[in-house]
N, C-alpha and C positions, 0 to 999 in steps of 0.2 A: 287907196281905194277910189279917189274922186279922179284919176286919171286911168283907171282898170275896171270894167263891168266886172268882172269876179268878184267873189268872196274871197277876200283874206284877212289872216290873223293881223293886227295891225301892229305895224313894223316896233314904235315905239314902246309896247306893252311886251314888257318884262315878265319870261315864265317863272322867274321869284317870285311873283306879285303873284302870282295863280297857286304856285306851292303851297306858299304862305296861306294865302287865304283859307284856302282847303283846310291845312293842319288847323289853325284857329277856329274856324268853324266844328271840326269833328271834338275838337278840345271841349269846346263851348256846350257843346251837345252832349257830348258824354257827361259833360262833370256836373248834371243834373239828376243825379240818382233819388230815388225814394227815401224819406227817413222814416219813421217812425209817425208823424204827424200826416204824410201823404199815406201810409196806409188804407185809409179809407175814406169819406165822406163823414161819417160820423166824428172822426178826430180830427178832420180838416175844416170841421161846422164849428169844432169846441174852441179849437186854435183861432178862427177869424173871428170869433163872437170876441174878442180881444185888440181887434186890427181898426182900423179906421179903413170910412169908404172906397169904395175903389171907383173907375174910370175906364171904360172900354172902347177905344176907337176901331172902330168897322165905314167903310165905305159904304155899307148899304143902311137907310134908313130904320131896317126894322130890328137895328142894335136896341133902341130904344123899347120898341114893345119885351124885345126878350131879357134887359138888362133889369127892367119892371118887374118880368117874371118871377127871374131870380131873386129877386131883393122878395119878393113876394113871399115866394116856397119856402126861405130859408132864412129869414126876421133880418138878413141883412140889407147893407145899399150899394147899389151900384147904380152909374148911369150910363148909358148909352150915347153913345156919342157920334154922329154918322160925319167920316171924315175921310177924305179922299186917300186915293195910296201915297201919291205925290207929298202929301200935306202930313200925310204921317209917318212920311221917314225926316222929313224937318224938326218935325214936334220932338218926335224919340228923341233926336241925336242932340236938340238942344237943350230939352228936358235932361238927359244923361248926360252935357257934359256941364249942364248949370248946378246937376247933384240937387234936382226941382221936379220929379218925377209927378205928371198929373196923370198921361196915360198910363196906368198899370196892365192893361190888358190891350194887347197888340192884335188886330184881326186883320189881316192883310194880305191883299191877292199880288202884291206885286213881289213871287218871290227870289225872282233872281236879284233884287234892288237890297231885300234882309240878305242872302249871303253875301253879300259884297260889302255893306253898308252896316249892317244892322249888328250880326252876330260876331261877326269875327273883331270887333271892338269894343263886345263886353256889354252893347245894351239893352240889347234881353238874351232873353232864355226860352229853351222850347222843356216843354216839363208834358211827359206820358202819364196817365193814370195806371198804378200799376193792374187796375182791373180790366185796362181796356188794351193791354198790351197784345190780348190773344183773339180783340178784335178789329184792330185795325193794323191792315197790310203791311207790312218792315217798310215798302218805298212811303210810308206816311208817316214814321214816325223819324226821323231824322233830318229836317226837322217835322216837328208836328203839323199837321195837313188836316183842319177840322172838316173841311167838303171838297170836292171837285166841283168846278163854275164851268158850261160849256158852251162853247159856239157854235151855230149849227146853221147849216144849208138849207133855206126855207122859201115856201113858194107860194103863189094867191090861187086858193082851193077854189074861188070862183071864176076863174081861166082855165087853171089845171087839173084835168081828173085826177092825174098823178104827177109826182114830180117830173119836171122835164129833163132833167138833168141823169145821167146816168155814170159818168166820170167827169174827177177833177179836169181836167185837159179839154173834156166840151167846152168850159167857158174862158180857153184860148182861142174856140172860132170863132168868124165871123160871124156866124147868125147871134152870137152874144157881144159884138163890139159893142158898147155902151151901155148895157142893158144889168149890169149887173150891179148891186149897192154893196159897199165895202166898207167898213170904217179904213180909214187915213192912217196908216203904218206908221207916220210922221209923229201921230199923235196919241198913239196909246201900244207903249210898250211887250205887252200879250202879245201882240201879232208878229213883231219881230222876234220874240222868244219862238213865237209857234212856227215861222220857218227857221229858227236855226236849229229847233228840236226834230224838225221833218228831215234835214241836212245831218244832222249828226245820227238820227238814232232809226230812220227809217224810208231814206233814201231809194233806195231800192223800190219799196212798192210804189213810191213816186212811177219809176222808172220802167216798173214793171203796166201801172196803170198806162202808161206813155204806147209802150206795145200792146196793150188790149183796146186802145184807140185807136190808134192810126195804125195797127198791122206791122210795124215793124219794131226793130230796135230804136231807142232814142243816140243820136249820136250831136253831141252837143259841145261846144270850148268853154262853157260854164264852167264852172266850180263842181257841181252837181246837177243833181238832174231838179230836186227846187229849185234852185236858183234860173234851171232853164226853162221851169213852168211859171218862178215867178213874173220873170224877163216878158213872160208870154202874154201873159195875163195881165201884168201892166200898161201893156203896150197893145190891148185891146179895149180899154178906155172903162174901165170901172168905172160909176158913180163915186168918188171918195165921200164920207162923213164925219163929221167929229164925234159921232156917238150912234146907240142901237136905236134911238126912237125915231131919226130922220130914215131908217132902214128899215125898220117897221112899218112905218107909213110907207113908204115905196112900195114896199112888197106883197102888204096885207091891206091895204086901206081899199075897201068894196067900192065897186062901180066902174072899173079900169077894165079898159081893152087891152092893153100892152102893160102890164105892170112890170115892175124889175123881179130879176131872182136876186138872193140877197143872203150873205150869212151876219149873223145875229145870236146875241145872247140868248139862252132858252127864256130867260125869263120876260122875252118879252112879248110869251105865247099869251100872257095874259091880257094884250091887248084885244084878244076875241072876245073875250068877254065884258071887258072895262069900255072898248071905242067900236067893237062891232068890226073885227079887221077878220080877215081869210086867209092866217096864217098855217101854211101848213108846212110839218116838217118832212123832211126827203129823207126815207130809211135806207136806200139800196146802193147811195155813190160807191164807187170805186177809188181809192181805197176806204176812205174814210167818209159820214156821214154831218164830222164835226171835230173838234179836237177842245183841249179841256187844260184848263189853268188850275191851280191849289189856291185854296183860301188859307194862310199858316196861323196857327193859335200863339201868338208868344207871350210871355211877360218878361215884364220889365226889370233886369236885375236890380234896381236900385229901388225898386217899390216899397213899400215900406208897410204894405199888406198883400206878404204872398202865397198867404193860407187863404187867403180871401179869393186871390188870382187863379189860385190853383184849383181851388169849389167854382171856380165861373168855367175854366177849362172843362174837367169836367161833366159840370152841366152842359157845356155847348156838342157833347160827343154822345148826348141821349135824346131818345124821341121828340122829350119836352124842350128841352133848349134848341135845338136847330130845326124843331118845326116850323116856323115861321120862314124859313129860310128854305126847306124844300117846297115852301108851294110855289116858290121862283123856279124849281128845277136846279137846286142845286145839292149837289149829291153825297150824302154823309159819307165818310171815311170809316167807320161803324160800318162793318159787312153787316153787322146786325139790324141794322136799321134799313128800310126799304121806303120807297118815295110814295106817296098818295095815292091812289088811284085816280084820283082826280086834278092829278097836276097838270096843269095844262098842257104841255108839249107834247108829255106820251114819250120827254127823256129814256125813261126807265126800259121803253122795249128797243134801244139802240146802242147801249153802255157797251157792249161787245163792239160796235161800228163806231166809235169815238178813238181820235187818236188820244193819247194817254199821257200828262205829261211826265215827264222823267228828270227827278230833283236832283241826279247825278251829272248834269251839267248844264244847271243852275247858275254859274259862276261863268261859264265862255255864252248863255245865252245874254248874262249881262254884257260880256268885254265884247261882243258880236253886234250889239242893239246899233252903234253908228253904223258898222259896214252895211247891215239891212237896209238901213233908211238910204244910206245913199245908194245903194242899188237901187232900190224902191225908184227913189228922186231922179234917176241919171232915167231908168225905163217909162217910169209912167206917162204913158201920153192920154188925154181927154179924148 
């Protein structure tokens, strides 16, 4: 890869090593069936009032207010733990191979890292409620997917009446060289996931957005036609950042003549309200207005309270436990459940214009994350 601008599979990576994985992971998933004590809430409340406390790592802070909740509503304890993705595929795997389990409850958005890492070596488990099997989507429960977390194309509503942007492929021109804010591919694995998912599963409307731009067919020696919009777009000098709030401020921070256009977490609409920022989101790109990561619920097989695990799952797939969590915009896997009207984004009128992620290849979005970056690295120019 580091002597070829294409995308390819890398030479050394064994398709045993992919079989493999796959069979161990569906193993893993399957062999989590209902018994008799997952029946319900009530028998999963009687069974934990027996268990010792549990431990919930999530990367977002407000594990803690919900983990409170819970311990609240239902006389038991949990604590909430706010812990990066990175940091907690460490903990799991050392915790499970020390047989020292502290996290029992796994909340994690990095999921191509669990099927590679996590399940297919036994140390957790994704576990369905079987009440909630007829409300959340088959692509979410194998494994289990408690919200969808989204990125989205946003712009400063005190410059722009409307979004300036109309297609992916405008912010390959010129009048966008430098002007656009990006988080750094280099450094947070979602984004190389999000083009190898664009490259595997929907290539084409890339390709197709390519000719509703420029009028004609795309013809390109890329890999694909991402790959020749990524090439494009690198090499018309993004902002890179390490994170969404230096992109926030680019983009939304009031009193700018030339601000940046910028994609960004939805959650971080709430800077309108919190810093007074003019974030506004773009509903009409072509193809897509945003694209969307899973947050996965797992436990830990070696926990040693998983009646307890299994009531916190549960609770994180109703109104009360993952409300704290849509007023970020992020979006229950519960078809039953509906976002706020007052979330700030305004997510909820665009879930149709969001690319979708698809946990079916999961496992080459991981084996894929180096060739991205070095694509990324070989095109990006300032």
């Amino acid at each position: 890869m580091r002597n070829n601008q294409k995308i390819l599979p890398r030479e050394l990576r064994a398709a045993a090593r992919r079989a493999a994985g796959i069979a161990s992971l569906m193993l893993a998933l399957q062999g989590t069936g209902a018994t008799a004590q997952e029946a319900d809430v009530e028998a999963l409340l009687a069974a934990a009032k027996q268990e010792k406390p549990i431990n919930v790592y999530d990367s977002t802070g407000k594990i803690v207010e919900i983990a409170n909740a819970f311990s609240k509503k239902y006389g038991l304890k949990a604590t909430g733990m706010k812990v990066s993705a990175n940091s907690q595929l460490e903990m799991i795997i050392r915790e499970g191979r020390a047989n020292n389990v502290q996290g029992d409850v796994v909340l994690i958005t990095d999921a191509p890292a669990a099927f590679a890492q996590l399940v297919p070596q036994g140390f957790v488990e994704s576990w369905v409620p079987p009440s909630m099997t007829t409300k959340i989507p088959a692509q979410f429960q194998k494994p289990l997917a408690i919200s969808t977390n989204a990125n989205v194309w946003a712009y400063n509503t005190e410059v722009y009446k409307n979004c300036p942007i109309k297609n992916m492929w405008e912010l390959t021109d010129p009048k966008w060289k430098g002007k656009v804010a990006f988080v750094d591919p280099l450094t947070k694995g979602s984004y190389t996931d999000w083009f190898n998912q664009m490259a595997k599963h929907a290539d084409d409307k890339v390709a197709a957005a390519y000719k509703e731009h420029f009028g004609k067919e795309l013809k390109t020696s890329e890999a694909s036609a991402t790959a020749a919009w990524l090439k494009a777009f690198a090499s018309n000098g993004p902002l890179v950042t390490d994170g969404d709030d230096p992109i926030s401020e680019a983009v939304g921070a009031p009193g700018q003549k030339a601000p940046f256009f910028g994609l960004m977490s939805s959650a971080k609409f709430r800077d309108n309200l919190d810093k007074g920022y003019k974030l506004g989101l773009c509903t009409e790109i072509k193809p897509w207005v945003g694209w969307t990561y899973v947050k996965l619920g797992l436990i830990a097989q070696k926990t040693k309270s998983p009646n307890t695990a299994k009531l916190f799952i549960h609770y994180l797939l109703t109104p009360e436990g993952i409300g704290p969590q849509m007023e970020d915009g992020k979006i229950p896997t519960n078809a039953d459940i509906k976002l706020p009207k007052d979330e700030p984004s305004g997510i909820a009128n665009v879930t149709d214009r969001l690319f979708q992620y698809d946990a079916s290849s999961g496992l080459s979005d991981w084996d894929t994350r180096q060739d991205w970056q070095d694509f990324w690295r070989i095109n990006y120019k300032k």
